[in-house]
N, C-alpha and C positions, 0 to 999 in steps of 0.2 A: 405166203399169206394170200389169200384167195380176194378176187376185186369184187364185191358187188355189183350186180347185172342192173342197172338204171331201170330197164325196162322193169324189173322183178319189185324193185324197191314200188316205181311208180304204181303199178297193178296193190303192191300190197296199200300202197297209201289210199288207191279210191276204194278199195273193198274196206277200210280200215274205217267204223263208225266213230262217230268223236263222242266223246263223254261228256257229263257234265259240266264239268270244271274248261273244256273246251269250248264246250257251247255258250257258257257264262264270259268268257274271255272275249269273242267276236261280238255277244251282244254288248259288251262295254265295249268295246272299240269301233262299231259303230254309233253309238252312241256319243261318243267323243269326235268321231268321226262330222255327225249331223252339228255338235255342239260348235264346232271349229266353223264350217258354214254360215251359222247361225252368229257369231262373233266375230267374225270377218265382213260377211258380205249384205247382211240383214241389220246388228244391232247400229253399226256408229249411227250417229246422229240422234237415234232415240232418245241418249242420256241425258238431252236437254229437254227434250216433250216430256208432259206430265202424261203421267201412266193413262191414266183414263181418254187420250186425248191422240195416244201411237194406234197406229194401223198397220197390220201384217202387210208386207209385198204379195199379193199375188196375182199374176201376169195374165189379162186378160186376152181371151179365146179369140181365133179367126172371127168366129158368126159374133161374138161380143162388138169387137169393134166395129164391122159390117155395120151392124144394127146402130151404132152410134153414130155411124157415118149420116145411116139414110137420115134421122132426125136432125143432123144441122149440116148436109152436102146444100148449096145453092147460097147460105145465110153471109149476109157480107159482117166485117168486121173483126176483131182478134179473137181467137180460139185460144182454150187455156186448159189442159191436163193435170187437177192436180191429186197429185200424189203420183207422178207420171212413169214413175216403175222404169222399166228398160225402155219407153219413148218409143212403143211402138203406137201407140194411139194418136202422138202429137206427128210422125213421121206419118201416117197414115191421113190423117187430116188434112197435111199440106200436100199430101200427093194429089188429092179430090179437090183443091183448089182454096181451104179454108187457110187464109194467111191473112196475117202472122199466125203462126203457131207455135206454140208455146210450152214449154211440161215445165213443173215445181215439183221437187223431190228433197228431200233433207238426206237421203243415204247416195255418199259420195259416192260407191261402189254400184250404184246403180245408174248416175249420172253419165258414169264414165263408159257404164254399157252401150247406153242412150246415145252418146257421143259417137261412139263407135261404130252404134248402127247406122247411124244418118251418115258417118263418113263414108264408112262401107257401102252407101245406098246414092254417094253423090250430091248429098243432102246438107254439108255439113256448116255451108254457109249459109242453109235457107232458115233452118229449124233453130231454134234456142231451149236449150236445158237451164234451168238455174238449181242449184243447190239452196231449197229455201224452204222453211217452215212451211207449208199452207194456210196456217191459222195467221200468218204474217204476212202475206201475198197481199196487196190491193187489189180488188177487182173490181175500182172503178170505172173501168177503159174496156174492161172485156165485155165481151156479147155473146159468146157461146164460149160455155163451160161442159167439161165433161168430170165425171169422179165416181170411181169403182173405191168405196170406202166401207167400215164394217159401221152394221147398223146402231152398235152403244155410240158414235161422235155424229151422226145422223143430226138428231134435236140441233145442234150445236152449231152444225154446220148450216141448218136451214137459217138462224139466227145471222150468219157473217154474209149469205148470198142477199137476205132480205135490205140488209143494211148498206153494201155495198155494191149490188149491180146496177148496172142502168136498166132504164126503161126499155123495152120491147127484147132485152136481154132471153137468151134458152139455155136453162139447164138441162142435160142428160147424166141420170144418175143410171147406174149399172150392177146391176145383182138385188141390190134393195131397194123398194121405194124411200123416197122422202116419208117422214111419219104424218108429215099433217099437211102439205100441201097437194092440192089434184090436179094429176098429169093432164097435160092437153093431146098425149098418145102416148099409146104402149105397144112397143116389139118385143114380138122372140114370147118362147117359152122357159119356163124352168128357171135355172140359173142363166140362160141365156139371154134373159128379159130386162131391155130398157124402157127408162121412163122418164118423156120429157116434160119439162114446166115453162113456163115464159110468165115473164116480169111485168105486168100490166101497170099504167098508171091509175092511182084511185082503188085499188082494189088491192086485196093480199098476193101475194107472189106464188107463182103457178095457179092460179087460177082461170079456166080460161074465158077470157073475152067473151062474150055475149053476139048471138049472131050469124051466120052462116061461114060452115067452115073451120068451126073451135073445136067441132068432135075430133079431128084425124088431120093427119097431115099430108099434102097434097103430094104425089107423085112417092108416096111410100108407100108399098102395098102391104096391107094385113098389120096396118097402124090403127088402133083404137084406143078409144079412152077407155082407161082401168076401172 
């Protein structure tokens, strides 16, 4: 009985076009594939957020956080990430000297990335993750806020910053603007465009102060208001 040559079979198998019923097969198993992803390392936590209210993870760019830096690098007081994804923004914040620094995240599986990095990074006693709602976070205490979130919980969120930041407080929101408040500067292009606000007393929130100095922020180049 004669052996088949490996090499013969393997040559026949890449010359060898796949069918339909092949092609159908891969596309359902990656698709199972993404789905398993998607149910592991993305959905926990969601089940207890109402629909209108979840935010997809997605992991903010070098030049993103760059640009968040320059709007709150020098600002004393607690820094806070939320929705803080893999904790490269709150890692990145205490490196530049914003401390405390902070990220809120509800997906365990991201926490523990987050964790990982800062341990990885020597960090792991300086930074704090917590696994928490955002719409459940107090920010009374904080002073620079940063949030890469999709712009349907925008309204909603300007409502929880209005109500609970302090005075002289800075928001940096990233990829979208706030809908109704006006930035007191803007970086970056594209998707890579941040936009900060500050909490004035007397006045609506992001608004800025009246005066010399409220167009741009100083020692950030190619900062302008929107």
């Amino acid at each position: 009985m004669e052996q088949d040559d490996p090499a013969e079979a393997l040559t026949e198998l890449r010359e060898r076009r796949p069918g339909a019923w092949e092609l159908l097969q891969v596309a359902a198993g990656s698709g199972l594939a993404a789905y398993a992803v998607w149910a592991l390392l993305l959905q926990p936590g969601f089940r207890s957020v109402p629909l209108r209210l979840q935010v997809p993870y997605v992991g903010a760019s070098a030049r993103q956080v760059e640009h968040v830096l320059s709007l709150l690098r020098g600002r004393p007081g607690k820094m806070v990430d939320l929705g803080s994804g893999d904790g490269r923004i709150v890692l990145a914040a205490h490196r530049c000297g914003l401390r405390p620094a902070v990220g809120y995240e509800l997906n365990p599986w991201l926490v523990g990335l987050a964790r990982l990095h800062a341990w990885r990074a020597g960090y792991a006693d300086s930074v704090c993750y917590h696994r928490e709602d955002l719409w459940k976070v107090n920010l009374r205490d904080c002073h620079n806020v940063s949030v890469f979130l999709a712009p349907s919980v925008l309204p909603l969120l300007e409502d929880k910053l209005q109500a609970e930041l302090p005075t002289g407080a800075r928001v940096v929101s990233g990829r979208f603007p706030l809908p109704t408040w006006q930035p007191v500067a803007v970086v970056g292009e594209g998707l890579d465009r941040v936009w900060a606000y500050d909490i004035h007393r007397g006045g609506p929130a992001g608004q800025a102060a009246s005066g010399p100095g409220s167009a741009s922020v100083p020692g950030v180049p190619g900062s302008h208001v929107g």
